[in-house]
Every structure is written in structure tokens, then in C-alpha cells.
N, C-alpha and C positions, 0 to 999 in steps of 0.2 A: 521834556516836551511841554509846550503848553500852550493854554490856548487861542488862537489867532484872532483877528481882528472880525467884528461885526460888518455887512456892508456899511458906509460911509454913504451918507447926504447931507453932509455938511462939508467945508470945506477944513483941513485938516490944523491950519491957525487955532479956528473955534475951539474943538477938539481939544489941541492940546492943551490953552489955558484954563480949560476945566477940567482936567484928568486926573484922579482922586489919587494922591500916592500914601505909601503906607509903608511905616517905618519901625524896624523890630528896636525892641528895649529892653536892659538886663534887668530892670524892674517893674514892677505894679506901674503902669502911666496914670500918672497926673491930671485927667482929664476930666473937666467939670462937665457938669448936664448940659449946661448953653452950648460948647462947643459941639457937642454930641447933635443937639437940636441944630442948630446949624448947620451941620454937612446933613439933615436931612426937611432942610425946606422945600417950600412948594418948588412945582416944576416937573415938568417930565422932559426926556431925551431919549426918547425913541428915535429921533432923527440924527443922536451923534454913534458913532461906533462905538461897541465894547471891546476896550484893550487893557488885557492884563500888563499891571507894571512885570518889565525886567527885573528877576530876581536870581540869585544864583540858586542852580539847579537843587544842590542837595538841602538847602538850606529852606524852615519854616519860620521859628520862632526862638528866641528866647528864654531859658525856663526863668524859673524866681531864684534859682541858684546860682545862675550864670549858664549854665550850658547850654549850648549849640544844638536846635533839637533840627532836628534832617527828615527828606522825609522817608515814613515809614517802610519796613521790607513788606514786600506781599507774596505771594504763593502765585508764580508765574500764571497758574490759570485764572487765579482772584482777577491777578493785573489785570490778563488778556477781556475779561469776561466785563471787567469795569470799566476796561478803554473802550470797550466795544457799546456801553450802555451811556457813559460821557460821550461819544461824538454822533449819539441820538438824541441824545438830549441836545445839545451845541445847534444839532440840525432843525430840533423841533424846536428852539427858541432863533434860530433865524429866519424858519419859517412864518413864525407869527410874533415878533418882537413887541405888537402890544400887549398880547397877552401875558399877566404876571405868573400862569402856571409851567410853563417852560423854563421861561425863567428862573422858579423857586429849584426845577430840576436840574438844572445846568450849573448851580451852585453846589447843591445838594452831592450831584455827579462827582464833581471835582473833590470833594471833601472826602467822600470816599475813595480815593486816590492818594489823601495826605497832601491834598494838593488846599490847604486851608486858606493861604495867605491870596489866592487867586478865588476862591470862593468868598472870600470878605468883598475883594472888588465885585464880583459878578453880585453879592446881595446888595452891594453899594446903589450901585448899578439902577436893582428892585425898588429901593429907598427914593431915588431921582425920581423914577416913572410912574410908583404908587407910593407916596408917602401914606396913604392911611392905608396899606393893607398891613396889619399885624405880624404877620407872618413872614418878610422881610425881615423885620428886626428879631423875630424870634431867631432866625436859622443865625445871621449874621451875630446878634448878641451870642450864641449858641461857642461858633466860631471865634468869635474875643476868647471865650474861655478856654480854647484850643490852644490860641497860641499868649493868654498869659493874659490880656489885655482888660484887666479883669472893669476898671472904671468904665470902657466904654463898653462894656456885654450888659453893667446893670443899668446905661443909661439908653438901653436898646430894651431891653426887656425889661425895663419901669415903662418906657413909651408903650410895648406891645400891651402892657395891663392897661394899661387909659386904655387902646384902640381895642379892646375885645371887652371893658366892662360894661357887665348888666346885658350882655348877646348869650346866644346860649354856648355850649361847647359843641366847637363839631370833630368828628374824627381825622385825625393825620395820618395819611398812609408810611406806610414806612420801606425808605428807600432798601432795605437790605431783608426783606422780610422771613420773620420766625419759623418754624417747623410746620406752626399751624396755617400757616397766613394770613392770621389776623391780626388789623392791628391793635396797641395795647394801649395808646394814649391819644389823648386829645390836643387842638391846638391850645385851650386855653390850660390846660395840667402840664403841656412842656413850658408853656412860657415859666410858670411858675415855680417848678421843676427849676428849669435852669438860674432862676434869678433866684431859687433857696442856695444852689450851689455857688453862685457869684459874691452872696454874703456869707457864706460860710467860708469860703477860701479867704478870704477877708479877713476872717476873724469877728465877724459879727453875727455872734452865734443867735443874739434876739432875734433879731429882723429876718436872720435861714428859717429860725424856727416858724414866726410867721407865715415867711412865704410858704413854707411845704405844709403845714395846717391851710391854708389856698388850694395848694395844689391837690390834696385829699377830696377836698369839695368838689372838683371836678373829676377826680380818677373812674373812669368809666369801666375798669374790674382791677382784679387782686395782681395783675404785674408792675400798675402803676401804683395801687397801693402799698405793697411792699416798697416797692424802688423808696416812694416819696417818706414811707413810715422809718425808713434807715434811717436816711441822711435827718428826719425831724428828731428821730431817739439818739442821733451823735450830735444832732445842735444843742441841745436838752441835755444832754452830758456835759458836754463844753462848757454851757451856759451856766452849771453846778443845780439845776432844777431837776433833781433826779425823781422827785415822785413822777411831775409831770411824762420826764421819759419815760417810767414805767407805764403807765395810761397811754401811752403810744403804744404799746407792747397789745392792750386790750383786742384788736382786731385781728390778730395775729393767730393764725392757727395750725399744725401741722397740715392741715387735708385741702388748702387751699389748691384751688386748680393754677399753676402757675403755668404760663408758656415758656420765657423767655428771662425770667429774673429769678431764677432758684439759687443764686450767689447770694443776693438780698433778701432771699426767704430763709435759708439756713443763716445767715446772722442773725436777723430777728429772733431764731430758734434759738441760738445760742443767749442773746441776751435775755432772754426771757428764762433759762434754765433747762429749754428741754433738750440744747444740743451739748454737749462734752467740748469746752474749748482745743480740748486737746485733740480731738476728732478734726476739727474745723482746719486747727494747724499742719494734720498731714494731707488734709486736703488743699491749703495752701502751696505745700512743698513740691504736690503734683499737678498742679493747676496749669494749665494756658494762660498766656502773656494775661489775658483779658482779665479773665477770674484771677491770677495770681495778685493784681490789681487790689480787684473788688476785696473779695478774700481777705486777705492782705491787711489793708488797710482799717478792715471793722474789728479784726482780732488784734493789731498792733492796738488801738483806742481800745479796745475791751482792756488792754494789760494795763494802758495808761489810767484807766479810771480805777483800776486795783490794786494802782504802785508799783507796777513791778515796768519801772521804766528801762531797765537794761535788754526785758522781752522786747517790748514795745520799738527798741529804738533798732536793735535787730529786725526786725523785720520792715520798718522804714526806709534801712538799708538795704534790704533785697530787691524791695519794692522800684525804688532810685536804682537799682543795679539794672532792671530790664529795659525792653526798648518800646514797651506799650506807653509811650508818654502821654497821649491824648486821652487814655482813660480817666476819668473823673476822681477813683482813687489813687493814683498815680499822680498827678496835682494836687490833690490835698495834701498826698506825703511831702508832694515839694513844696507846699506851703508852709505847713508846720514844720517841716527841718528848719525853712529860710528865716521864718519868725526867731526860732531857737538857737541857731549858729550862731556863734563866738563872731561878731563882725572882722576878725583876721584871719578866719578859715579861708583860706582860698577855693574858687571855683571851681566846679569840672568843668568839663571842654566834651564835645562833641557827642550828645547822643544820640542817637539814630544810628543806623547801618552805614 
């Protein structure tokens, strides 16, 4: 199912020569900043309809391996509970289509869904009718990295750092919210957040490290500081600047009050000495799709930076065997495999359900 058209006040010619389409790719796209600037010049279109492109049903993206990712399974009541909160949102941005906060949720809705490739259009959408609100390119750059697209997430979230430099941070609610209900980051710590993860998947471990040393400066308590202190201590590894990672490790403490990142607190723990890798690993083997991910992915790099690449590539493999593809560790794996494959290894084919 997907989502229907906006009322129309134009006539449907106009419409369609400007209808943004969006095209999956079995590799990293090629797409420079200008082009990126360019689909989001001046202009608003509140007066044309929003129409998501025709796409086949089970199908999102792409990986960097070749395979077909589909979209995600959900827990019949998850579904029922998300469809029921996308076609309020749908309603409350056709209610007031100039306003850009329905809008951010009617995107946001859909992604929660696995429905990514119709949440790019709907932030497209955002981009047309507010090009300077920040946060447009944060969700949509966000989304690139969902489905692979990784040159135009960082040329979405290098524009969202111009549009939020030198303002203060303010809080992001969070569409799926924690145990406690509060939320755990800001707009200006995810943009940065996500744009460390877009050069890390890259391979450009300097510029990750950067950005999440950014994103520290703004982390407004210890969920975002763990999150961002990970991914800065494997940029830092990568990078071969090991003191440096260890000095990321400095803030890092068992008794942190965590809500919602205790996968990323326990690896810090671990790299720092006070967790038992071998602990972490049965906790990997029982983990949820999510954490199996997370987990996962920090203890394979823990093996890699200690030689022991036959661990490390084992659980690479397991990591690639499940069907959380959207997870963050989950694309790194398939980054780092894609880098490392023999260019005659052949593809998989179809992940998802």
C-alpha cells in the first residue's frame, strides 16, 4: 500500500514535469554537491500534489553487495499501530500543507514502516517548500543512508550543518519513543551523528572522526554520548590513531544513567577493558535482530584491530545473514565486506522477507 496523492491545485501537466523520481543502484551513487544543491533550490509547492513514485511493492534499495533489500517484517501489531499513526500524520499534513511539521511526520511515519524510498520523496517534497529548514535534509540525508545512497545523505547533511551553524541545539522528539520518554538527541547532534556515519561507511575514517567529535558538543546527555563516543572510537581505530581512541574512552563510565543505548554502552565497556569480549559475544548470539546488529558489528572491529580476522569475518557473516538491514551496524558490515570482496564474488539476491 502506499501513499495517495495530496489534493491538487494545479493542473496535472505542471505536476508531472516536475515529479521528482528516484532510482535504486547496486553501488555508492556518483553524485556530486551541485547536483544535490540543485534538486533543492528556491521555491515552494504547496500548490502541486504529493505523489509518491510507483515502486514495486516488496522492494526498497539496493545494498553495496548487490542484494535486493525488501521491505522489513513487522509484528502484526507494530504494523497495525504504525499504519494507524501514518494515516494521522498523512491527515495532519493535509490538513495544513504549509506547515513543515506534519510534513517532517508524514515522512518520518512512513520510514517507520520500511516504507524509506516514499519517505525520501515526502522529505523531497520538505526540501521544495522550506529549503532553509535543516531538518528536511537531516531526516532525508538520514534516509540516503537507509537505502545506500550514501553521496547524496552527505550532501544533505553538510547543507543541514551550514543551516543550523552558530543557532543553538534544540531537542528532537523521537518518533518511537524510549521506556522513559524522553528524548535523547538533538537536531543539531543527529545531523552530525548521521553525517559521522555517512563518512565512515565511506571509508573516510578522518572526516567520521570529525564529525562525531561535532556531535559530542552538542549531545545533550550520556545516550547520545555513548552512541556518538562508539562510532568516534571505531573511526579512531580505522584511522590507525589508537591513543586518540583511547581518549574517547575518557568519558565513559559503568554507572552512566543510559535510557536507550546500553548496546553502545557495553562496547565502550568492552573497549576500555572492563567488559569480557567473550561476554559481549554471548550476548551477541542472543540478541535481537537490532542489538545483534549493534553488538555485532563493535565486537567483529574489536577482533579486527587484534588480528584475529577469521573471528571478525564470522561474525560479518552473521551479521549479513539477518534481515535488520537498516541498522547502522548492518551497513557498515556491508560496507566493509563490499570494500574487501574479491570483485568475482558474486552477489546475493534478496534480503528482506
Amino acid at each position: 500500500m502506499h501513499a495517495g496523492p495530496v489534493t491538487s491545485r494545479r493542473d496535472e501537466r505542471s505536476m508531472a514535469r516536475r515529479r521528482p523520481r528516484w532510482h535504486a543502484t547496486a553501488v555508492i551513487a556518483a553524485v556530486v554537491l551541485t547536483a544535490a544543491a540543485a534538486a533543492c533550490g528556491p521555491g515552494r509547492a504547496a500548490d502541486r500534489p504529493l505523489r509518491i513514485p510507483e515502486i514495486p511493492e516488496d522492494m526498497q534499495a539496493v545494498s553495496l553487495l548487490g542484494d535486493t533489500l525488501r521491505l522489513p517484517a513487522l509484528d502484526s501489531a507494530v504494523r497495525s499501530e504504525r499504519e494507524a499513526q501514518l494515516a494521522d500524520a498523512r491527515a495532519a499534513y493535509e490538513a495544513a500543507p504549509d506547515d513543515p511539521d506534519p510534513l517532517i511526520w508524514y515522512g518520518r511515519r512512513l520510514a517507520y514502516l520500511g516504507r524509506y524510498r516514499e519517505a525520501i520523496t515526502v522529505f523531497s517534497r520538505g526540501i521544495e517548500e522550506f529549503p532553509d529548514d535543516a531538518r528536511m535534509y537531516r531526516h532525508r540525508g538520514h534516509r540516503y543512508i537507509t537505502v545506500r545512497q550514501l553521496d547524496r545523505a552527505m550532501a544533505d547533511l553538510l547543507r543541514a550543518t551550514q543551516l543550523t551553524a552558530d543557532r543553538p541545539g534544540q531537542i528532537e522528539p523521537d518518533g518511537q519513543p524510549n521506556a522513559a520518554g524522553t528524548p535523547t538527541s538533538t537536531l543539531n547532534s543527529n545531523i552530525w551523528y548521521h553525517l559521522g556515519l555517512a563518512h565512515y561507511l565511506r571509508g573516510d575514517f578522518a572526516r567520521a572522526a570529525s564529525a562525531y567529535r561535532e556531535c559530542l558538543k552538542y549531545a545533550p546527555g550520556a545516550d547520545m554520548t555513548v552512541a556518538a563516543s562508539h562510532w568516534l572510537y571505531m573511526a579512531l581505530r580505522r584511522d590507525g590513531d589508537d591513543a586518540e581512541a583511547a581518549a574517547a574512552l575518557t568519558p565513559i563510565r559503568p554507572d552512566l544513567a543510559i535510557v536507550e543505548n546500553q548496546s553502545y554502552h557495553r562496547l565502550l565497556l568492552m573497549y576500555a577493558g572492563a567488559v569480557d569480549p567473550e561476554s559481549v559475544l554471548a550476548e551477541v548470539r542472543g540478541a535481537g535482530a537490532l542489538d545483534h546488529a549493534t553488538l555485532g558489528y563493535g565486537l567483529a572491529n574489536w577482533y579486527l584491530y587484534h588480528g584475529d580476522r577469521e573471528r571478525a569475518d564470522t561474525l560479518f557473516a552473521e551479521i549479513l545473514a539477518g534481515t535488520e538491514w537498516a541498522a547502522f551496524g548492518f551497513i557498515a558490515a556491508e560496507a566493509d565486506v563490499a570494500r574487501w570482496r574479491p570483485a568475482d564474488r558474486p552477489a546475493q539476491t534478496g534480503r528482506g522477507p
